[in-house]
C-alpha positions as CSV (number, residue, x, y, z in Angstrom):
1,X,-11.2,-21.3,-74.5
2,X,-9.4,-21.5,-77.7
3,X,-8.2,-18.1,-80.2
4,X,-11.6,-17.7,-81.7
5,X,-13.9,-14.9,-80.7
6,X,-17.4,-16.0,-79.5
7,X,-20.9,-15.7,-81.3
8,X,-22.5,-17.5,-84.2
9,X,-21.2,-16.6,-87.3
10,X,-24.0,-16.1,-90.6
11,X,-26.4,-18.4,-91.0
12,X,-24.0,-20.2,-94.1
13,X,-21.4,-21.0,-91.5
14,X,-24.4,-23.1,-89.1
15,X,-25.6,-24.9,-92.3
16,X,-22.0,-25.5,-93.5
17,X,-21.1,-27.3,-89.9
18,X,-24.3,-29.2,-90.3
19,X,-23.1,-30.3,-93.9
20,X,-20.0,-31.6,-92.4
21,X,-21.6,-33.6,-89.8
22,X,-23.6,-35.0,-92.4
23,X,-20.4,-36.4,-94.5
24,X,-17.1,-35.4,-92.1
25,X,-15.3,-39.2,-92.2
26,X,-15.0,-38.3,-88.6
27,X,-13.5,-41.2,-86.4
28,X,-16.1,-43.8,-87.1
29,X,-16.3,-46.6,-85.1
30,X,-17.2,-48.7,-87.9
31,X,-16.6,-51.9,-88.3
32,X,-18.9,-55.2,-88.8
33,X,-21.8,-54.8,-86.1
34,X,-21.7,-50.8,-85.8
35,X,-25.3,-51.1,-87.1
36,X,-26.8,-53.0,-83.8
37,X,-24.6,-50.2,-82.0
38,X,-26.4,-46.9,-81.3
39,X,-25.2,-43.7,-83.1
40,X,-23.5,-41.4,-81.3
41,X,-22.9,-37.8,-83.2
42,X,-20.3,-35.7,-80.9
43,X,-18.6,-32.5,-82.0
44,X,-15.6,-31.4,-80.8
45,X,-15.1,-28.2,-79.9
46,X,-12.1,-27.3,-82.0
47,X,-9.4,-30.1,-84.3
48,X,-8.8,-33.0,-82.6
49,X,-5.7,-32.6,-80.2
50,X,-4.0,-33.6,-76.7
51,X,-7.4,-32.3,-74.8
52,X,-9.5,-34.9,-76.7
53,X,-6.9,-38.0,-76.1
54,X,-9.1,-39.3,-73.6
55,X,-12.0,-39.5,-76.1
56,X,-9.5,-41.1,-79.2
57,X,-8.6,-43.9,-76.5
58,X,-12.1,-44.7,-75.6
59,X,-12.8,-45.2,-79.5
60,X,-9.3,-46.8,-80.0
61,X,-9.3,-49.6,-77.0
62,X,-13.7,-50.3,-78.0
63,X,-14.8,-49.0,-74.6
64,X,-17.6,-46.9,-77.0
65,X,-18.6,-50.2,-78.8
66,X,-18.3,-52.0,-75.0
67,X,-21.4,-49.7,-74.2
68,X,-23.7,-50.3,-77.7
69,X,-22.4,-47.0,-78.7
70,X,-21.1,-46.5,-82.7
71,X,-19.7,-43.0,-81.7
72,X,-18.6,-40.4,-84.9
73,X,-16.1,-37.6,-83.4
74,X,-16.6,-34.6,-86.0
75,X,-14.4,-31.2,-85.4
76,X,-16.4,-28.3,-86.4
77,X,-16.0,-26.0,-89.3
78,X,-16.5,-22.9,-87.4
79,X,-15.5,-23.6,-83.8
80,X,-18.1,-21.2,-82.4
81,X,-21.4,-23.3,-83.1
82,X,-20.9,-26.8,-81.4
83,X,-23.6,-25.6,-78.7
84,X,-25.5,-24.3,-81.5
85,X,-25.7,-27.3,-83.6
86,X,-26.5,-29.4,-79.9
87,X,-29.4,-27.0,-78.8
88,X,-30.5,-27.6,-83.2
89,X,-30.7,-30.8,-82.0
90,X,-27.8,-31.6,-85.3
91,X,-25.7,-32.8,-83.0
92,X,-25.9,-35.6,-79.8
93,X,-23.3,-34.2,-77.3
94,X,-20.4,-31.9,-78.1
95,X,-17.8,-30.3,-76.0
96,X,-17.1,-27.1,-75.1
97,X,-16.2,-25.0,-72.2
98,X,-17.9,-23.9,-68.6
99,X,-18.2,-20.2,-69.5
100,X,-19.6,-21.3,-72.9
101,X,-22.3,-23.5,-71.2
102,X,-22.8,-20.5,-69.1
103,X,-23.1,-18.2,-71.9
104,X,-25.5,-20.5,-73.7
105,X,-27.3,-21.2,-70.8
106,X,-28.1,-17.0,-70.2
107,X,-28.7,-17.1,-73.7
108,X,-31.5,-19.5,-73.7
109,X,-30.0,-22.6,-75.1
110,X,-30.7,-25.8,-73.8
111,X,-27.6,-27.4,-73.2
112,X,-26.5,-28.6,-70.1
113,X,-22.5,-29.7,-68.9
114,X,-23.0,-33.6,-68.2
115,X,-19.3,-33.8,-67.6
116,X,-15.8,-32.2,-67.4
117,X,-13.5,-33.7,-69.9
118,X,-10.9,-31.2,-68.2
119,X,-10.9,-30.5,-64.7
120,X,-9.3,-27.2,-64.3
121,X,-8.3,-24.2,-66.4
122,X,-6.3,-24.4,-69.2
123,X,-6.0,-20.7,-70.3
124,X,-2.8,-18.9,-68.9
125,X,-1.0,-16.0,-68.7
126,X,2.1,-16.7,-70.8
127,X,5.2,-15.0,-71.3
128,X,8.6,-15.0,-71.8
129,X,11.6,-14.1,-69.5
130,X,12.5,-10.7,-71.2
131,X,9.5,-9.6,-69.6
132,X,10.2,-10.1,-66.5
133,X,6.8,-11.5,-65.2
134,X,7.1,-13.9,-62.6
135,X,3.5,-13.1,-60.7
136,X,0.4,-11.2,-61.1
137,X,2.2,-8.1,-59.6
138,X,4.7,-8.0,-62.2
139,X,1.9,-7.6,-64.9
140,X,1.4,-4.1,-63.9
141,X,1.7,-1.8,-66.9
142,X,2.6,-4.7,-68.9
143,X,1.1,-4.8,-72.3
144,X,-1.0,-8.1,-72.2
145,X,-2.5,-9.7,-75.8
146,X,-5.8,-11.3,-75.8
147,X,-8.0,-12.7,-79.1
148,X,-10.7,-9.9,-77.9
149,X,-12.7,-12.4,-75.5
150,X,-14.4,-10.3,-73.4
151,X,-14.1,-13.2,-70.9
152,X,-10.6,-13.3,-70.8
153,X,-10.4,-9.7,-70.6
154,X,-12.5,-10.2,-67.2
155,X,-10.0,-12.5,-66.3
156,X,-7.2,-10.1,-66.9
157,X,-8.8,-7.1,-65.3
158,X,-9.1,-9.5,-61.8
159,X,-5.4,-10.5,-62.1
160,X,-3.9,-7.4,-62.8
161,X,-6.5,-4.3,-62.8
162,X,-3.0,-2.3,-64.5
163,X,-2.2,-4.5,-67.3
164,X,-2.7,-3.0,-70.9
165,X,-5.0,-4.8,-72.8
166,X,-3.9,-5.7,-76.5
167,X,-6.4,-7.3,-78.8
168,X,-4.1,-9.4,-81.2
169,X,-6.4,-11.6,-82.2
170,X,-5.8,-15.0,-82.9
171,X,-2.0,-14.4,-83.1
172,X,-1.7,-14.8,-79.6
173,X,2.0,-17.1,-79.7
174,X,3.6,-14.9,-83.0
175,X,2.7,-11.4,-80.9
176,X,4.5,-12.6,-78.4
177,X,7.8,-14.1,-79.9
178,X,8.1,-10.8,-82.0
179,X,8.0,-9.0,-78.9
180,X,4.6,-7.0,-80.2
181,X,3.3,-7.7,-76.4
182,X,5.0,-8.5,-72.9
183,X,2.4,-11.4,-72.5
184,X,-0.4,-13.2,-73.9
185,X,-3.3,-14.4,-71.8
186,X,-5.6,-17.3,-74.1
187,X,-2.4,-19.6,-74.4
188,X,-2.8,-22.9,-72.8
189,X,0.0,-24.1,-70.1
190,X,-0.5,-27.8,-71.7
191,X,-0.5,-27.1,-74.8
192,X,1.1,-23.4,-76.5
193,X,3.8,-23.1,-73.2
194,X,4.6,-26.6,-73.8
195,X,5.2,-25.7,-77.6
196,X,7.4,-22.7,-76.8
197,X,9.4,-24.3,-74.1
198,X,10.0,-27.3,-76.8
199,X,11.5,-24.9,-79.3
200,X,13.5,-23.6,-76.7
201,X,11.8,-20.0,-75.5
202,X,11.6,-21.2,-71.4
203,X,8.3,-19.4,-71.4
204,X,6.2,-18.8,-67.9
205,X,2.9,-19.7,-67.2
206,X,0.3,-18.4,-64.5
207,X,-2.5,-20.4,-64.4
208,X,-5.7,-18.5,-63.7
209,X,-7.0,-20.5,-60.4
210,X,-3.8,-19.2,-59.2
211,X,-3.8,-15.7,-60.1
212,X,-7.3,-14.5,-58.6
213,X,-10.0,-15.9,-61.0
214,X,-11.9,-18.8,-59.8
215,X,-11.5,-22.2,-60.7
216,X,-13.3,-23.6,-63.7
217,X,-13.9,-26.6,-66.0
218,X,-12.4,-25.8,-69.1
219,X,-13.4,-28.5,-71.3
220,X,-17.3,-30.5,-70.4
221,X,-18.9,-32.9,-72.1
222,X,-22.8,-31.2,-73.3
223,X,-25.9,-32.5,-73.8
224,X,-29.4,-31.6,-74.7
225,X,-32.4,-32.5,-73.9
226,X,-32.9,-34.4,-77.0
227,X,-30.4,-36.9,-75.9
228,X,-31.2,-39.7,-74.3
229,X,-30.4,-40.0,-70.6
230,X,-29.1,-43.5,-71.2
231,X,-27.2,-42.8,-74.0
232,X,-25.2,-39.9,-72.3
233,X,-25.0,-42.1,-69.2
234,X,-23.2,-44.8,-72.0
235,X,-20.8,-42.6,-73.7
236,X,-19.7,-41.1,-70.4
237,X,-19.3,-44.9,-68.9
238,X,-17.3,-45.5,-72.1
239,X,-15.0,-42.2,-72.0
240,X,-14.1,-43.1,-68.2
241,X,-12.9,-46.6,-69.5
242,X,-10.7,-45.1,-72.4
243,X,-9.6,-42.2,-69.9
244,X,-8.8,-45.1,-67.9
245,X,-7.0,-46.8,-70.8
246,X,-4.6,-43.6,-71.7
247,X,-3.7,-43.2,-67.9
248,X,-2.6,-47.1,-68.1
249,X,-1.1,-46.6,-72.0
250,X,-0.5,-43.2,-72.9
251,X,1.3,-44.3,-75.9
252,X,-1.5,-45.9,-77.4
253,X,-4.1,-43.2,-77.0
254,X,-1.7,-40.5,-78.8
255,X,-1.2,-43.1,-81.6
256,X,-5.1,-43.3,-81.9
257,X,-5.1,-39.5,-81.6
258,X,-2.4,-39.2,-84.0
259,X,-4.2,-41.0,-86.6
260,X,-7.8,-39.4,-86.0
261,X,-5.3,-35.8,-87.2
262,X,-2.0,-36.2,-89.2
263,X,-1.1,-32.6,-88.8
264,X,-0.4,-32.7,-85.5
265,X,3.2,-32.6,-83.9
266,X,3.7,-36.2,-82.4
267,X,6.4,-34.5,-79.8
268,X,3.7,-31.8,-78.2
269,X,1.2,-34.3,-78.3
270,X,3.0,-36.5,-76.4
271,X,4.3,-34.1,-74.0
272,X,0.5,-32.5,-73.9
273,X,-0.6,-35.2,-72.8
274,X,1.6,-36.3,-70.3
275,X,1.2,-32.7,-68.5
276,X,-2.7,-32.6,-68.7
277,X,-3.2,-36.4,-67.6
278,X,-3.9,-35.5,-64.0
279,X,-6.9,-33.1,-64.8
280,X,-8.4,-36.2,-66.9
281,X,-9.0,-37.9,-64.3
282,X,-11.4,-37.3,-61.6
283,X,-10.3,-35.4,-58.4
284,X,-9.7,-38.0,-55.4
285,X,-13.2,-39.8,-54.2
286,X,-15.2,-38.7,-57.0
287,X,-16.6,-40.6,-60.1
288,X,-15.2,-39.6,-63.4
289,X,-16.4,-36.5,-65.1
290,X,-17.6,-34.7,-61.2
291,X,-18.2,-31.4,-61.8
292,X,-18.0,-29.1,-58.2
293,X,-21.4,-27.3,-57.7
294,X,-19.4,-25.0,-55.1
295,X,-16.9,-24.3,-58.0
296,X,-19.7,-23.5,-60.4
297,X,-21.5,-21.4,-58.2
298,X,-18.5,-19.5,-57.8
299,X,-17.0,-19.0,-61.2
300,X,-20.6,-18.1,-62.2
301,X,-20.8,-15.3,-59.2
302,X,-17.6,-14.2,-61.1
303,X,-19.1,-13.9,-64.4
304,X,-22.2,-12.2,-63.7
305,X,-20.1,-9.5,-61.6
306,X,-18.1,-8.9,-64.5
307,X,-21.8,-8.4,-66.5
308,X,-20.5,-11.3,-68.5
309,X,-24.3,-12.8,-67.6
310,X,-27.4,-11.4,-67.7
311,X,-28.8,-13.9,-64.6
312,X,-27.0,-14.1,-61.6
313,X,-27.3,-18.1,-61.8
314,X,-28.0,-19.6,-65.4
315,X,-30.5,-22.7,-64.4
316,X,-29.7,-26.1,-65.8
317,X,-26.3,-25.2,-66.7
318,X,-24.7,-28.2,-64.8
319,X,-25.4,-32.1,-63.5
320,X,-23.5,-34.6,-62.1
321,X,-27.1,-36.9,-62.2
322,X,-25.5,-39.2,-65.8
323,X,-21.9,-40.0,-64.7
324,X,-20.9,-43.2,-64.5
């Protein structure tokens, strides 16, 4: 998950997500016939980048518009109430994270993972070679930084029970360049190692389904029950065809990504991309978007142990019954 800590925020943050829903410009399909195409609302679950490329080339190459589907892409104002809005019904689908949908799910939201949009974990343990941390045994009385997730703590305290836990907050990359911490766990491998490495800091990564935590969807697709089964089963057909598209043109689906957020570094975009490509795409045999009910089972075992969840197995949290 990305550096914000979880929970809804006051009430004013929920209505000022709804508001920009309501006039965000978004990345409209637009264009003449939109209005014979169903709406689509989706929120994002943080500012458009590399993880979403696969959703900018399915509204860049018209595999949304292919499907009847006029889709609006909206990145949230707070980044901790996509599920929110979607169980509000203020949104159609949104993404977010397995441990999120978990979270939700224990909560008593109705929103359900229709899809991973990443395969595997993102979040790492990253740090660089000063420290001397080439594997989870080298962590030992190693000061750690995390943005206070209690989640990633968990993690943390299953790789290395005699790390020292650092709350830096969100400053998770400049704590660890000024040398405030030995590592950082909450830093993505594709994305924040990629960044270092690029400015020349040869930082190391280990990946949590590697280190002792069990392997996860990091990014899913989420519905609710509000949204039509057909509709979800459309915009999933359409996101296969774009992921399909980037994995033929990568190019054009960082260009389309590129112009959706002008901010972004073109360079780690490109590179992002490249590196998280793989995990876009389904595993070997299975349809785009398969989610592993073993895995699931598993990573949710790990949570509850942890107490990170109330039930032992969250109901509804997961279905592969709308992929394409």
């Amino acid at each position: 998950m990305r550096r914000w800590a979880a929970g809804l925020g006051a009430l004013a943050i929920l209505v000022a997500a709804v508001v920009v829903i309501a006039v965000a410009g978004g990345s409209d399909s637009g264009g003449g016939g939109s209005s014979h195409r169903t709406r689509v609302d989706l929120m994002l679950d943080f500012f458009p980048n590399a993880d979403h490329a696969g959703i900018y080339a399915a509204q860049e190459s018209g595999a949304f518009a292919q499907q009847g589907l006029d889709v609006r892409i909206h990145a949230p104002s707070d980044p901790s109430v996509p599920l929110k809005l979607l169980a509000a019904g203020k949104t159609d689908l949104a993404i977010s994270y397995e441990p999120e949908v978990l979270r939700a799910r224990d909560k008593g939201l109705d929103v359900t993972a229709v899809a991973a949009l990443v395969r595997v974990p993102l979040t790492s343990i990253v740090s660089l070679p000063s420290a001397g941390i080439r594997s989870p045994a080298d962590l030992r009385g190693k000061v750690v930084g995390t943005a206070g997730i209690d989640y990633q703590t968990a993690y943390l305290k299953a790789i290395q029970p005699d790390a020292r836990v650092r709350n830096v907050g969100f400053d998770l990359v400049p704590a660890l360049v000024s040398g405030k911490v030995d590592a950082v766990l909450g830093a993505y491998w594709n994305y924040e190692a990629i960044q270092l490495r690029q400015k020349g800091r040869n930082p190391r990564a280990i990946r949590m389904e590697t280190a002792g935590v069990p392997t996860y969807d990091e990014l899913v697709v989420a519905a609710s029950p509000r949204t039509p089964r057909d509709t979800v089963r459309r915009f999933l057909a359409g996101l296969a065809d774009g992921t399909r598209s980037l994995a033929r043109s990568p190019a054009a689906g960082v260009d389309a990504l590129l112009r959706a957020n002008r901010d972004l570094d073109a360079k780690l975009q490109r590179a992002s991309v490249s590196a998280t490509l793989p995990y876009f795409l389904p595993a070997r045999g299975k349809p785009y978007g398969w989610m592993d009910p073993g895995a699931w089972a598993r990573f949710t075992a790990f949570m509850h142990g942890n107490g990170l969840l109330k039930m032992s197995a969250p109901a509804g949290a997961m279905t592969n019954a709308l992929l394409p």
